[in-house]
C-alpha positions in Angstrom: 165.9 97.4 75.8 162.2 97.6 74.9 159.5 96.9 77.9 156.8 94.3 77.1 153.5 96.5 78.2 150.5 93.6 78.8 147.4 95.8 78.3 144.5 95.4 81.0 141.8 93.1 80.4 139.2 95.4 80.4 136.5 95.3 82.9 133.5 93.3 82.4 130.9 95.2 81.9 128.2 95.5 84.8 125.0 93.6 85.4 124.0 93.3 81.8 121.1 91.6 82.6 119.8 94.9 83.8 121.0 97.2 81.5 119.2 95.1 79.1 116.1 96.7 80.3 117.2 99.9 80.3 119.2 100.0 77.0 116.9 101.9 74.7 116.8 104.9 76.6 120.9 105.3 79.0 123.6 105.3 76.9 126.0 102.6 77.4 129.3 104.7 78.2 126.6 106.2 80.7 125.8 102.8 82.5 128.7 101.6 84.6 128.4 104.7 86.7 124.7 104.1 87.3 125.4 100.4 88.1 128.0 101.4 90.7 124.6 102.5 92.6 122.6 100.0 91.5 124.5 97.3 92.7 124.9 98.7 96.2 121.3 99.4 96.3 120.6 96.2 95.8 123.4 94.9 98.1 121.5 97.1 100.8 117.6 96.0 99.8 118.8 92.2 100.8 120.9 93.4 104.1 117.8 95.4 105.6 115.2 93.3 104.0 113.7 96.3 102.3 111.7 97.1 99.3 111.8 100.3 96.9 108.1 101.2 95.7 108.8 103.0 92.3 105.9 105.6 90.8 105.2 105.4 87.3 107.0 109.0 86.9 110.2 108.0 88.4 113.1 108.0 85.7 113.6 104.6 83.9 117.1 103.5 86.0 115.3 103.6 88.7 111.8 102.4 87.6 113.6 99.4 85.6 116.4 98.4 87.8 115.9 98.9 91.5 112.0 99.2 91.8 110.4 96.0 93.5 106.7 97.6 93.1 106.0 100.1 90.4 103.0 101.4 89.0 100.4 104.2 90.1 99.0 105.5 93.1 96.5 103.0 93.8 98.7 99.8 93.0 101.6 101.4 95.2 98.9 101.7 98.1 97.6 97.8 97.2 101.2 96.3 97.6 102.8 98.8 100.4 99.5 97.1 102.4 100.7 93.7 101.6 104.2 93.6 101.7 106.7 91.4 105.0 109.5 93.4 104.3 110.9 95.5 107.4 111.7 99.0 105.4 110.1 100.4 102.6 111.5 102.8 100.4 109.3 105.3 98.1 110.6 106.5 95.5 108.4 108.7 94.6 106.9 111.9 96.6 105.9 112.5 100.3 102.3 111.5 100.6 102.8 109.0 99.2 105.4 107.4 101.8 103.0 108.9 103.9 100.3 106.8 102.7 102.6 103.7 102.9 103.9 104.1 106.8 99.3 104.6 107.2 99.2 100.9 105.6 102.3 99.8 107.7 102.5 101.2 110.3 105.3 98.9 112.4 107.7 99.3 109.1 110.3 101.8 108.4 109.5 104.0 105.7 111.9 105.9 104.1 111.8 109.2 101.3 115.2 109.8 100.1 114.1 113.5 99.7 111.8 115.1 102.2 111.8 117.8 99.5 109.6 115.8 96.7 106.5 117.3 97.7 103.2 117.4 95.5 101.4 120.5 94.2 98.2 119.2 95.0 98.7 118.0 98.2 100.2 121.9 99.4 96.9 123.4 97.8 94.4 122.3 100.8 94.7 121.8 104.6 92.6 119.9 106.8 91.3 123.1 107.9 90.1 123.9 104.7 88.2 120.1 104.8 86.4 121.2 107.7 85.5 124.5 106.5 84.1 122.3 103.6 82.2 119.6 105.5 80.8 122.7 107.8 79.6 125.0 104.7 77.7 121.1 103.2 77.2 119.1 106.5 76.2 115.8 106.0 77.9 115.2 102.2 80.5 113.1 102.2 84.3 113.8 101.3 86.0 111.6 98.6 89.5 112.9 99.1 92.2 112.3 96.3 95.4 110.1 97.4 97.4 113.0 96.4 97.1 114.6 99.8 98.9 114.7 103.0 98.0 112.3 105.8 96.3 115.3 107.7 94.2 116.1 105.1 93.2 112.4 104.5 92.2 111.9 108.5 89.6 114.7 107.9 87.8 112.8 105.0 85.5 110.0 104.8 87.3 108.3 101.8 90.0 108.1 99.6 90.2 107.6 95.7 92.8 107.5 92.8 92.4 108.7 89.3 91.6 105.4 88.3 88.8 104.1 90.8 87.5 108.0 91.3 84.1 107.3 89.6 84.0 103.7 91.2 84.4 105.4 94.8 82.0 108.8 93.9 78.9 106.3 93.1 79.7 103.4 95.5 78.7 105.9 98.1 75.3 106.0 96.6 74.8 109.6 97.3 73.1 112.6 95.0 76.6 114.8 96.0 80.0 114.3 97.2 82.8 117.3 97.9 85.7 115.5 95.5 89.4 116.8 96.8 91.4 118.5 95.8 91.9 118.3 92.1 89.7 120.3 90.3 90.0 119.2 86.8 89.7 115.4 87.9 86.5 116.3 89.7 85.3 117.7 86.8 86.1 115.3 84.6 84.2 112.4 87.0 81.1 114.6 86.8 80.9 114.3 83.2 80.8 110.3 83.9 78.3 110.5 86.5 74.7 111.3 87.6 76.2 112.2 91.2 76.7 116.3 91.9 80.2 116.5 92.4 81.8 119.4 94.5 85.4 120.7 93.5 87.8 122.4 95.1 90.4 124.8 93.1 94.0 122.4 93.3 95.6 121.4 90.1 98.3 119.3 89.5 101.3 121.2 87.8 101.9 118.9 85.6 99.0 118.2 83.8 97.2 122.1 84.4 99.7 122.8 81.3 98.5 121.0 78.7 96.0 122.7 76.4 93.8 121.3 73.5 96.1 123.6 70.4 98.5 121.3 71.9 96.8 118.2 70.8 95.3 119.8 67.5 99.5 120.6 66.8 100.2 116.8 67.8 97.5 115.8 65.3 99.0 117.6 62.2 102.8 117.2 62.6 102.1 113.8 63.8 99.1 112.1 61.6 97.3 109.7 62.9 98.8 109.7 66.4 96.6 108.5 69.5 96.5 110.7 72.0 96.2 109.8 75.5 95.5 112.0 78.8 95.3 111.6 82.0 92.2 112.6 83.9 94.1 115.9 86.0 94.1 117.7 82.8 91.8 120.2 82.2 88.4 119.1 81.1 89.2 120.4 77.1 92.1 118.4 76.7 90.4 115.3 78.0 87.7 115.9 75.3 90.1 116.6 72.5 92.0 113.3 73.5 91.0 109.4 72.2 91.2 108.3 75.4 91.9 109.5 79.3 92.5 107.5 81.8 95.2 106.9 84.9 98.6 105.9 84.2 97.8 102.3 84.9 95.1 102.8 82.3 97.1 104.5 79.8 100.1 101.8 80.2 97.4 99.2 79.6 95.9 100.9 76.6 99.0 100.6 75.0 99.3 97.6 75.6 96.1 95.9 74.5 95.3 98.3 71.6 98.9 99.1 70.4 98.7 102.2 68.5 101.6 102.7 66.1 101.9 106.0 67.4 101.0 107.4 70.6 101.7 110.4 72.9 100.8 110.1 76.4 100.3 113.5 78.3 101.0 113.3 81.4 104.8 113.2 83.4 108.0 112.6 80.9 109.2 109.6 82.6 105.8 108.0 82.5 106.2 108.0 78.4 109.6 106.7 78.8 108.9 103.5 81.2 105.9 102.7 78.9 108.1 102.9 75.5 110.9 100.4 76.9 108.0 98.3 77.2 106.9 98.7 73.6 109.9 99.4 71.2 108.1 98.6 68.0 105.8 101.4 69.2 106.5 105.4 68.3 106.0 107.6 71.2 105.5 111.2 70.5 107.2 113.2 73.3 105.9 116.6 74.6 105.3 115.7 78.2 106.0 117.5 81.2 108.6 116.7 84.1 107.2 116.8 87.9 110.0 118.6 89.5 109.3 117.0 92.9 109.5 113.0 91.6 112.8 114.3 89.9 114.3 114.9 93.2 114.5 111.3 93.6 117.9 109.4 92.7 119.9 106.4 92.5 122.0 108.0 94.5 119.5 109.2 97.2 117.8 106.0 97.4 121.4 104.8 98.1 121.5 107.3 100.3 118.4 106.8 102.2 119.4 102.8 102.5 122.9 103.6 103.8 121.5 106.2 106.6 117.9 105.3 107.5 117.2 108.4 106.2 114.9 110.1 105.9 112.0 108.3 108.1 108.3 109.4 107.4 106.1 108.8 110.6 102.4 110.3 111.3 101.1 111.5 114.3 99.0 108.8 116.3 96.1 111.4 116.4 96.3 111.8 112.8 97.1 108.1 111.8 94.7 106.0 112.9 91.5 108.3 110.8 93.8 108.6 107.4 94.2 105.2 107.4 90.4 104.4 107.7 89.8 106.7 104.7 92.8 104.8 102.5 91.6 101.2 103.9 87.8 102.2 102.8 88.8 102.9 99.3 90.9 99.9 99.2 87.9 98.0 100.4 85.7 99.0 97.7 88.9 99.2 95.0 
């Protein structure tokens, strides 16, 4: 005698409403393994009343699906200063969680990898900004977000990529020392009247692109616009239509929607921007930030599950970093 077999129904397929944003860029025999941690991050963020803030450069399941603030440097610092949740998440590297326990400083803030440092922030120390306010006494020190709290507490202000030339001559001084990225210094100086001191960091991300590059993009790609970000090295910002921060490059996009674009700058960057736009072709030779790809669905799952791993600042080191970030949110 023959056995009836009843197939399964088949599972319904997860959160569609998300995947929906996310479509274009994960594969959908990829997805239900990526909702499993989706879901439970989101399960968490409700139990612990916490928020993930999500860099432009974090990878699109993440940036799409679990972030509750995205964006760049300046509107993670805005929102981490404004938000009544009880732990923060950043997903994104360490000074920046460091910059969001300065804004919050009775919150939990969490990194799901202590390892997702930040090439500019490891190439100064605050001894090295008081060697530099003891060698120019009396300039004052505009110090890139991109730094460690330590290094922070020994400026007089903070700045982003995008409000760098806003801070520089809202100081209205002759000469600032600018810190620590040299090509964005030098790149504000050519904007400015203001004598702009640099110091020797580069990002390793952006320190790679060259102008051949562009001048290759512009023949095997005609008429592609071409859009840099201000840490690349002063020739590749003059060879480019347009430079600006990641904020400003998403918004370009936006308003003047070129057919085709390349943004250079991080990989994910170019992919968060194109789910935006899919009538739009990006052109893709970016570069990938090893640090912000330490950070994972599964970390940040991680992290939620185990209150780990907690970012804290010394009192002694606290209270003067977060004047400098408050100052430049002041004039921002």
């Amino acid at each position: 005698m023959l056995e009836t077999i009843t197939p399964r129904s088949a599972s319904p397929f997860p959160l569609p409403e998300l995947y929906s944003r996310v479509e274009r860029h994960i594969p959908r025999i990829e997805w239900p393994l990526l909702a499993e941690d989706i879901a439970a991050i989101l399960k968490l963020k409700r139990e612990k009343n916490a928020v993930i803030l999500a860099h432009n450069y974090q990878t699109p399941d993440i940036f799409h699906t679990v972030g509750d603030i995205v964006g760049d440097s300046l509107a993670l610092a805005r929102e981490a200063a404004r938000t009544d949740a009880d732990v923060i998440v950043l997903a994104g590297v360490h000074f920046m969680a460091e910059t969001a326990k300065l804004l919050n400083p009775g919150k939990t803030v969490l990194i799901p990898d202590t390892r997702a440092g930040c090439s500019l922030a490891e190439s100064i120390t605050a001894a090295d900004v008081r060697l530099m306010r003891a060698r120019y006494p009396g300039v004052p020190i505009v110090t890139y977000v991109n730094t460690s709290a330590a290094v922070k507490a020994e400026s007089d202000i903070c700045c982003t990529s995008g409000n760098a030339k806003k801070i520089v001559e809202g100081l209205g001084v002759p000469k600032v020392i600018m810190i620590p990225d040299e090509y964005l210094a030098l790149n504000i100086a050519a904007q400015t009247h203001v004598e702009i001191i640099a110091w020797k960091g580069h990002c390793e991300v952006h320190e790679r692109f060259t102008p051949e590059d562009i001048r290759s993009l512009r023949e095997s790609h005609p008429g592609v616009v071409v859009l840099a970000h201000p840490e690349c090295p002063p020739d590749v910002v003059a060879e480019a239509d347009f430079a600006g921060s990641t904020a400003a490059m998403a918004d370009y996009v936006g308003t003047k929607r070129p057919p085709r674009v390349v943004l250079l700058t991080e990989c994910s960057m170019s992919d968060n921007v194109a789910l935006q736009y899919p009538d739009l072709e990006f052109v893709r030779p970016c570069n990938l930030c090893p640090h912000m790809k330490r950070i994972t669905l599964k970390n940040i799952r991680h992290a939620l599950e185990t209150m780990t791993h907690e970012v804290t600042v010394a009192p002694e080191i606290a209270g003067r970093a977060r004047l400098a970030v408050e100052r430049m949110l002041a004039i921002s």
